[in-house]
N, C-alpha and C positions, 0 to 999 in steps of 0.2 A: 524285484522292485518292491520293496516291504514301504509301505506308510507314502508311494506315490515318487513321483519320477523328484531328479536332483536338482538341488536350486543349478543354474549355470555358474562355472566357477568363469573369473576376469581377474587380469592383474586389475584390471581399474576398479575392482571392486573396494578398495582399501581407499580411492578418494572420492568414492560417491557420493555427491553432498546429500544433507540433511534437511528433513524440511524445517523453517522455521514457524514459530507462532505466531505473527503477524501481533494480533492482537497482545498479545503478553508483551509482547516487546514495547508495544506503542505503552501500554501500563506502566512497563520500565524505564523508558524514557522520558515519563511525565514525572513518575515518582523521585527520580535519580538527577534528573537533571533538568527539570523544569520545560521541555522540550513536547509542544504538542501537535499531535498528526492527527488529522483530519480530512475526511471528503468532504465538498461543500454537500453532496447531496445524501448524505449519514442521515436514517431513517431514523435514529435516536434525536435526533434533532428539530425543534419546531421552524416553521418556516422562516421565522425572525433570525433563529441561532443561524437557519443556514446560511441565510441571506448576508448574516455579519460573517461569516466565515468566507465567503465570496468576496466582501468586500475587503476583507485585511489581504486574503491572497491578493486581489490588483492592485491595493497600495503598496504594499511588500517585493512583488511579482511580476506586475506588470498585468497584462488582460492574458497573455498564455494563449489556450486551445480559445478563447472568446475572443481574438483581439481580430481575428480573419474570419469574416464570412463568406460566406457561397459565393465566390464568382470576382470576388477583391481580391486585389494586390495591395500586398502589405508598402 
């Protein structure tokens, strides 16, 4: 056992995905095609930005994960 024990051999090893960049992607899709992604609560962002990014998702969206509170029926 020279340099430690052997990775495990899998046929499935030939489609194990890959991880992506999250962030480079979202880069590329703003740069390529005008396309932007966003958390409303992105720490890069001041409370105003985030508050308008909230507000285009529910006119866009609809209210989503905000539209049901604690104990309501939709």
């Amino acid at each position: 056992m020279i340099g430690g024990p052997a990775q495990p051999r899998s046929s499935l090893g030939r489609v194990q995905g890959f991880t992506i960049n999250a962030e480079a992607t979202k880069v590329f899709g703003w740069n390529s095609h005008g396309i932007l992604v966003v958390a409303e609560n992105d720490t890069r962002l001041t409370w105003v930005e985030q508050e308008l990014v909230r507000q285009l998702g529910e006119k866009l969206y609809g209210r989503g994960h905000r539209g049901k509170q604690h104990g309501q029926k939709r």
